[in-house]
mmCIF file of the C-alpha atoms, coordinates in Angstrom:
data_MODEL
# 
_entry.id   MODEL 
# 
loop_
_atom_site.group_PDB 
_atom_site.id 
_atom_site.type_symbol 
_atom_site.label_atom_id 
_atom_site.label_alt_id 
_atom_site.label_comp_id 
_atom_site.label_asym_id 
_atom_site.label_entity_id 
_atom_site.label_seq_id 
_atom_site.pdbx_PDB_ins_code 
_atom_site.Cartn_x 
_atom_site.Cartn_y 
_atom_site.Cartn_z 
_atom_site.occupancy 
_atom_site.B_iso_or_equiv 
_atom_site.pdbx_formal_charge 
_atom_site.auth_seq_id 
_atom_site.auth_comp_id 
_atom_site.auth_asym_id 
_atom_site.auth_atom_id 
_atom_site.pdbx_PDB_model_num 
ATOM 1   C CA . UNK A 1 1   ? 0.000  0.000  0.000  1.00 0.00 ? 1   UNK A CA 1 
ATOM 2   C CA . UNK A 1 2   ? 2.104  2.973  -1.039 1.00 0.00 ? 2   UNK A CA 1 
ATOM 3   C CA . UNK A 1 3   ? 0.886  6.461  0.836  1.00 0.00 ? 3   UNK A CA 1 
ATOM 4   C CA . UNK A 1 4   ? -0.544 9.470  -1.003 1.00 0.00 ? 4   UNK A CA 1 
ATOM 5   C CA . UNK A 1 5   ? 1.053  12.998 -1.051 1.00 0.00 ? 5   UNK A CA 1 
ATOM 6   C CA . UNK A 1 6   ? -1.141 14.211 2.106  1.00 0.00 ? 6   UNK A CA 1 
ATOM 7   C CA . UNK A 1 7   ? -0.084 11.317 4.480  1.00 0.00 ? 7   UNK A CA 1 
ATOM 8   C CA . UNK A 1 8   ? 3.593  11.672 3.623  1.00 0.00 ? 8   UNK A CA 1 
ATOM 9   C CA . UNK A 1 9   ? 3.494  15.529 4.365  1.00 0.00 ? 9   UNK A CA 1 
ATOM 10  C CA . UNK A 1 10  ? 1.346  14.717 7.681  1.00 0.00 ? 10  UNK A CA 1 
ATOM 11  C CA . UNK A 1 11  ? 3.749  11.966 8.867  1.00 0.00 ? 11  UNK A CA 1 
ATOM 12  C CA . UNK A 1 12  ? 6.355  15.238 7.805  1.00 0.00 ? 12  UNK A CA 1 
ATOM 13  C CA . UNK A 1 13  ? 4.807  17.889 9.697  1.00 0.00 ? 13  UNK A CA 1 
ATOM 14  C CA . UNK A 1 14  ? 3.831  15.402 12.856 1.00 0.00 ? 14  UNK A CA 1 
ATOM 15  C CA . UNK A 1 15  ? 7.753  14.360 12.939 1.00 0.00 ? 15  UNK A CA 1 
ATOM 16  C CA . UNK A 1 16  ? 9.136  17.482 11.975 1.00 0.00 ? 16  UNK A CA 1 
ATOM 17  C CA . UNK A 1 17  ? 7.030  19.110 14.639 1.00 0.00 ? 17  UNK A CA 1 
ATOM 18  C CA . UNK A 1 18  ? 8.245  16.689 17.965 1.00 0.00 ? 18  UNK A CA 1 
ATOM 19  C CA . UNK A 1 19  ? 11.501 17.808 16.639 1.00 0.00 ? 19  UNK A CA 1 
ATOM 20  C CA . UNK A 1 20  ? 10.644 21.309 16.477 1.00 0.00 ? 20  UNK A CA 1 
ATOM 21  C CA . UNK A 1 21  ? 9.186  21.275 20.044 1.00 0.00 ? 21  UNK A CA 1 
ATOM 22  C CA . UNK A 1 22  ? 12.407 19.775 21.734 1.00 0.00 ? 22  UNK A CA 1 
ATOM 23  C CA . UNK A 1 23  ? 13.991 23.136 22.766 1.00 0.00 ? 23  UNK A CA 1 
ATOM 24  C CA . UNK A 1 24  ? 10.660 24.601 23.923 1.00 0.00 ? 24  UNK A CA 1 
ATOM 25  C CA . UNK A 1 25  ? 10.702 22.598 27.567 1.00 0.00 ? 25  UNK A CA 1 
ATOM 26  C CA . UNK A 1 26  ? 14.845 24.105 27.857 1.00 0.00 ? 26  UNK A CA 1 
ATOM 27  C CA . UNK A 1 27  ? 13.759 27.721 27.041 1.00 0.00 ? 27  UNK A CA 1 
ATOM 28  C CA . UNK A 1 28  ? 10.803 27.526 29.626 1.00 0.00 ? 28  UNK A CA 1 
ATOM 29  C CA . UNK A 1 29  ? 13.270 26.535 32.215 1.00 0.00 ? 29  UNK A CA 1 
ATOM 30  C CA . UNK A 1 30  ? 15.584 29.278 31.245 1.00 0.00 ? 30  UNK A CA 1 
ATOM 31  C CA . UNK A 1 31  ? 12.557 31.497 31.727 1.00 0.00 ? 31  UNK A CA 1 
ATOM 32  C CA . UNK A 1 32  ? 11.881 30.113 35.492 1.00 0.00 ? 32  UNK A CA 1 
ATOM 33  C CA . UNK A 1 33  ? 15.307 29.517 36.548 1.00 0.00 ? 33  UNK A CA 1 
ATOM 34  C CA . UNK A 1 34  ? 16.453 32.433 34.981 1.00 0.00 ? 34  UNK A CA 1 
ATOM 35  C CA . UNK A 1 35  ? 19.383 30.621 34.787 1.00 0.00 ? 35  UNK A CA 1 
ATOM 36  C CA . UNK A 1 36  ? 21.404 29.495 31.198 1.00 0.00 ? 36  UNK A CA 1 
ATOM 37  C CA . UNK A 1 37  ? 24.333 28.328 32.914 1.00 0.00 ? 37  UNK A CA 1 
ATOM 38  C CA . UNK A 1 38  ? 24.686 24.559 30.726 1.00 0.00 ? 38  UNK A CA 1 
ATOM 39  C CA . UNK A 1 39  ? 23.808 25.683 27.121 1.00 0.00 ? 39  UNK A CA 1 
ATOM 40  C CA . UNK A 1 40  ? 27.105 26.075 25.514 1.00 0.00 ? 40  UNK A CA 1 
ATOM 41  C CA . UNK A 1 41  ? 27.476 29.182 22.655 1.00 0.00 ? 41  UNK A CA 1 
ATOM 42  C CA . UNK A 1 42  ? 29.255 26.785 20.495 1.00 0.00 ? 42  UNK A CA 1 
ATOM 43  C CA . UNK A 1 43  ? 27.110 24.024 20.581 1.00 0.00 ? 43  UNK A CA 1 
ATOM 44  C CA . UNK A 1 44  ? 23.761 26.603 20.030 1.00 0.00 ? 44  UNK A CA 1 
ATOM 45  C CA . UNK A 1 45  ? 26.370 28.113 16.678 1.00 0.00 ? 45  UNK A CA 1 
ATOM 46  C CA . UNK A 1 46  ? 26.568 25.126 15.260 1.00 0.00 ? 46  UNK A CA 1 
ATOM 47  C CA . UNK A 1 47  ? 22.965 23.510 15.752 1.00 0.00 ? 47  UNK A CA 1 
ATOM 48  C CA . UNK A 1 48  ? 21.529 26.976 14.719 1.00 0.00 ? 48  UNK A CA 1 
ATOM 49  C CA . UNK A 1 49  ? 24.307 26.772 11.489 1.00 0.00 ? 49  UNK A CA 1 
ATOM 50  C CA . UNK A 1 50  ? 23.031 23.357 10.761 1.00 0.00 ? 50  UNK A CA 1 
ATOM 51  C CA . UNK A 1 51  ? 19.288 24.173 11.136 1.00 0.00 ? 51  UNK A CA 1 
ATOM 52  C CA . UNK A 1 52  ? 20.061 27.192 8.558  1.00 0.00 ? 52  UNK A CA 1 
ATOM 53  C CA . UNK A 1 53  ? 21.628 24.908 5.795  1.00 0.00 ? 53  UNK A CA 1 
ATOM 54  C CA . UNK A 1 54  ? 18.698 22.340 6.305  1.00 0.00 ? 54  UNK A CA 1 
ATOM 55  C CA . UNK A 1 55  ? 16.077 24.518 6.203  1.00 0.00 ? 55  UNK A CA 1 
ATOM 56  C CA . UNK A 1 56  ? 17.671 25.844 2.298  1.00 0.00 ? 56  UNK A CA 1 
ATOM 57  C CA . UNK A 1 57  ? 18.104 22.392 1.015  1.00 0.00 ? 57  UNK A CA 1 
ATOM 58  C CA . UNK A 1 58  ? 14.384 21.458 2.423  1.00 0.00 ? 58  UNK A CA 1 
ATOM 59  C CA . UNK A 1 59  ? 13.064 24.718 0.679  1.00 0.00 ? 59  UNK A CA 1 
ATOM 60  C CA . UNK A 1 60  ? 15.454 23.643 -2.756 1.00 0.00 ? 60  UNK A CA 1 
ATOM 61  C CA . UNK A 1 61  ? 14.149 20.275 -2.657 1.00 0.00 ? 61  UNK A CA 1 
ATOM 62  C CA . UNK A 1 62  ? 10.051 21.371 -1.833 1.00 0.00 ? 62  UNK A CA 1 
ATOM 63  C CA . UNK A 1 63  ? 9.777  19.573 1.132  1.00 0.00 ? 63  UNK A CA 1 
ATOM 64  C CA . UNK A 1 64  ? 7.584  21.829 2.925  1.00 0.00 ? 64  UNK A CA 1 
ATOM 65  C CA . UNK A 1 65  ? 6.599  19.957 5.590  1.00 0.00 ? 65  UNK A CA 1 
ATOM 66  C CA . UNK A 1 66  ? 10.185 19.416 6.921  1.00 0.00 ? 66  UNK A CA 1 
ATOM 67  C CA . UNK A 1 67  ? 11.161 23.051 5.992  1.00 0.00 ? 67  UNK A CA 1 
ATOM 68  C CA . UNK A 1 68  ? 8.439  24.774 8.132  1.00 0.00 ? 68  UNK A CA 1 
ATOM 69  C CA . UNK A 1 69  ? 9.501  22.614 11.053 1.00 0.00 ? 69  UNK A CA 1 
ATOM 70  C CA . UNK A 1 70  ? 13.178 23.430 10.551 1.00 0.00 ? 70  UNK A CA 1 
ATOM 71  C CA . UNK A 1 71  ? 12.636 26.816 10.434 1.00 0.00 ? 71  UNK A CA 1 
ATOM 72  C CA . UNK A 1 72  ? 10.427 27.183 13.547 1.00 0.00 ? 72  UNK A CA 1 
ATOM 73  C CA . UNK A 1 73  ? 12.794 24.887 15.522 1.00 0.00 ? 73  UNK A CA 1 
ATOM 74  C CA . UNK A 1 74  ? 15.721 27.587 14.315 1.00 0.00 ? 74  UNK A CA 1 
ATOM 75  C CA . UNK A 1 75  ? 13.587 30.372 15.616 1.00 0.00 ? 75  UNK A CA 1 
ATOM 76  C CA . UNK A 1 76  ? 13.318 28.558 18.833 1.00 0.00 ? 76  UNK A CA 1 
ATOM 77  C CA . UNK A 1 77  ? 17.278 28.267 19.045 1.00 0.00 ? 77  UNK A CA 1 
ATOM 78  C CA . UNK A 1 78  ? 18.219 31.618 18.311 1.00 0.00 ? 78  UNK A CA 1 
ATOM 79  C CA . UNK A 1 79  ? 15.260 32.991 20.840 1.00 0.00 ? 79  UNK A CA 1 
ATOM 80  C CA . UNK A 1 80  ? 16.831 30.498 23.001 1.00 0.00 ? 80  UNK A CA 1 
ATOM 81  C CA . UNK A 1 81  ? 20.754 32.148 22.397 1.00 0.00 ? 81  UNK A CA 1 
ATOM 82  C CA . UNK A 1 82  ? 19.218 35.500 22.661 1.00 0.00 ? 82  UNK A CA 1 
ATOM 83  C CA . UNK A 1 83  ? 17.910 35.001 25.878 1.00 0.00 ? 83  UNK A CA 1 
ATOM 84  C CA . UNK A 1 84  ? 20.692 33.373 27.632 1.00 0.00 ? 84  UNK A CA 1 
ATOM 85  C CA . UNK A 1 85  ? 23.136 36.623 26.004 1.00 0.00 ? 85  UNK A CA 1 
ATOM 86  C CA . UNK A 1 86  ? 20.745 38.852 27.624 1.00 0.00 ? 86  UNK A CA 1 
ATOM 87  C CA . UNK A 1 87  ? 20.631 36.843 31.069 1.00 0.00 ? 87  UNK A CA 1 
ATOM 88  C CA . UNK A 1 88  ? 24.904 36.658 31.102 1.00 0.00 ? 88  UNK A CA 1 
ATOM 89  C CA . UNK A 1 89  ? 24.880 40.339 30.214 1.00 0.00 ? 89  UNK A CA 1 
ATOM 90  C CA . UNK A 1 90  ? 21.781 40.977 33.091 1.00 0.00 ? 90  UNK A CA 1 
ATOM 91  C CA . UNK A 1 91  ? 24.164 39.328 35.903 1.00 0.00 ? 91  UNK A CA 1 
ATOM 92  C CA . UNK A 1 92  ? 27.361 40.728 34.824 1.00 0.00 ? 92  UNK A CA 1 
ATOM 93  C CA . UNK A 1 93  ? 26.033 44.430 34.787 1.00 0.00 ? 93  UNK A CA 1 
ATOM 94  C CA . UNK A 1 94  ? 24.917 43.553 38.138 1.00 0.00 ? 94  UNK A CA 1 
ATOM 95  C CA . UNK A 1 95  ? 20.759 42.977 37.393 1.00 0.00 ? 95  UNK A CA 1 
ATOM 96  C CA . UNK A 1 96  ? 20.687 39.657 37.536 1.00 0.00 ? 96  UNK A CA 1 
ATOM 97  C CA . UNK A 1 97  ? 17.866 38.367 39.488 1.00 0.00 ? 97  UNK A CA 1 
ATOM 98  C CA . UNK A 1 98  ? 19.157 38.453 43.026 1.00 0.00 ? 98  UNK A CA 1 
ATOM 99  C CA . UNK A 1 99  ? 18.744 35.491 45.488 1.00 0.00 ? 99  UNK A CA 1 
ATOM 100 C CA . UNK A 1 100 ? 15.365 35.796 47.508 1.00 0.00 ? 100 UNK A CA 1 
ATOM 101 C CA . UNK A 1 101 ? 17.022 33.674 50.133 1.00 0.00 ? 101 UNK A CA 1 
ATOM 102 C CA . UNK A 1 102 ? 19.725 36.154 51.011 1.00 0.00 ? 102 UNK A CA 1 
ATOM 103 C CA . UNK A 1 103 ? 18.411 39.078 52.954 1.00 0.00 ? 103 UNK A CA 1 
ATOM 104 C CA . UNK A 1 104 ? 21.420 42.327 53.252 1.00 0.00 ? 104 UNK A CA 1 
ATOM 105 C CA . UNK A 1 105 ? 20.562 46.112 53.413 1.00 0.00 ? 105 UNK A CA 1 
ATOM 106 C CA . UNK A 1 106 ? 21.311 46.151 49.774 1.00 0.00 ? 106 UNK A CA 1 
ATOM 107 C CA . UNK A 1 107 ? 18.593 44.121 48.313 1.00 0.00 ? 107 UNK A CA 1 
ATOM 108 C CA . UNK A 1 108 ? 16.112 45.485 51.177 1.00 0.00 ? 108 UNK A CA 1 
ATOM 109 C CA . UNK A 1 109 ? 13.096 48.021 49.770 1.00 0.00 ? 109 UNK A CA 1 
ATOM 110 C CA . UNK A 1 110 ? 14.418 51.351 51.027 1.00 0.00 ? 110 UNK A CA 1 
ATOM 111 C CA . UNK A 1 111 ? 11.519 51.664 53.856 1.00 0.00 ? 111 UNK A CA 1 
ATOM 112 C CA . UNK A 1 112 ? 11.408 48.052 54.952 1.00 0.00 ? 112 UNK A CA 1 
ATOM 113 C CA . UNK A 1 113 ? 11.387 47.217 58.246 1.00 0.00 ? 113 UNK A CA 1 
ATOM 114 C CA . UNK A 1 114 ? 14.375 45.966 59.360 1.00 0.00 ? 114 UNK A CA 1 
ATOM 115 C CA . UNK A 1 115 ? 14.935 44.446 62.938 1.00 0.00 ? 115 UNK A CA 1 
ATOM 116 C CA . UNK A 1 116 ? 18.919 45.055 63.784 1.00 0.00 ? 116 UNK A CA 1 
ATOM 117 C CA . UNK A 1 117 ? 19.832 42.340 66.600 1.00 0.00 ? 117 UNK A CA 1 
ATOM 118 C CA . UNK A 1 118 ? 23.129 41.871 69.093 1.00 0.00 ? 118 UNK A CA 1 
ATOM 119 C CA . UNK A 1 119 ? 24.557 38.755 69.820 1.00 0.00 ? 119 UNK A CA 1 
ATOM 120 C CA . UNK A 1 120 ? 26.197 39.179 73.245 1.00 0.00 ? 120 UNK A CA 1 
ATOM 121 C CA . UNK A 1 121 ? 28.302 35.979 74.251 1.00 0.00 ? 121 UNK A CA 1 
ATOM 122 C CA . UNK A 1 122 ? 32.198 37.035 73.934 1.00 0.00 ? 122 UNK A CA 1 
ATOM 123 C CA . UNK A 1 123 ? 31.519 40.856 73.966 1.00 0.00 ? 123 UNK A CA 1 
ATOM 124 C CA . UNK A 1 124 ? 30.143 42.656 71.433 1.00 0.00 ? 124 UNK A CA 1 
ATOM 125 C CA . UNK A 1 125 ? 30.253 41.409 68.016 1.00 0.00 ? 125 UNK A CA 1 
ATOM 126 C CA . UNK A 1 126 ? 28.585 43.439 64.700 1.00 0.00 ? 126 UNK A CA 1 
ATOM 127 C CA . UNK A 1 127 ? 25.144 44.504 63.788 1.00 0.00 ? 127 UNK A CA 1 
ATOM 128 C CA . UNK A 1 128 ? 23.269 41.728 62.089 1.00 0.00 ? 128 UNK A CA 1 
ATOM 129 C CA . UNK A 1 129 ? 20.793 42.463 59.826 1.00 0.00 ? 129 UNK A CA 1 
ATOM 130 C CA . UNK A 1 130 ? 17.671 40.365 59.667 1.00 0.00 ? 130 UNK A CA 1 
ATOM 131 C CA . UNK A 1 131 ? 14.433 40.779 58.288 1.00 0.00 ? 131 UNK A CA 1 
ATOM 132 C CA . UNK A 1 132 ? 10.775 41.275 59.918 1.00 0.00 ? 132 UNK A CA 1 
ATOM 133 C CA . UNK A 1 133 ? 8.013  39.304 58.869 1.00 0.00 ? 133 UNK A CA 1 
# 
């Protein structure tokens, strides 16, 4: 039984598209970690490089199905590059998303409250800072 021209482009686009999708669950973590720290520039070059050349010999050859898949999966990387340059550039300029866990004067709202204790036992040791809640 040999397939027609519309079940070989749906078996295309249904393929093409789990492919497409992979990178979608590692940019959503990006977004909620706000972190990038294990995707590697080079690697994210040269899988965006290879998407590019796939997607023109897909186009040359007319398979659509595998071209449109390509091509949103390369969209996907480069959003995913993008974002992890503008995270490393956030956290080296200093606006990185700072650790919700630490509590310091510097990261306190300028009219918190903020409850300054002494610890007594072997004199007098330095103002810690701690917050109210």
């Amino acid at each position: 039984m040999a397939l027609g021209y519309w079940e070989l482009e749906a078996i295309g686009y249904v393929g093409g598209g789990f492919l497409a999708i992979c990178l979608i669950p590692q940019f959503l973590k990006m977004v909620r970690t706000r972190s990038a720290a294990d995707i590697s520039y080079l690697y994210m070059s040269l899988y965006i490089l290879g998407l590019v050349i796939s997607s023109a010999y897909l186009y040359l050859q007319g398979a659509m199905a595998a071209f449109v898949c390509t091509t949103f999966e390369g969209c996907v990387a480069v959003g995913t590059v993008g974002y992890k340059g503008w995270l490393t550039c956030s956290k080296v300029r200093g606006k990185g998303m700072k650790d919700p866990k630490v509590v310091s004067p510097m990261n306190q709202a300028p009219n918190s409250d903020i409850k300054r204790t002494k610890s007594i036992s072997r004199g007098l040791r330095p103002l810690s800072v701690t917050s109210v809640v």
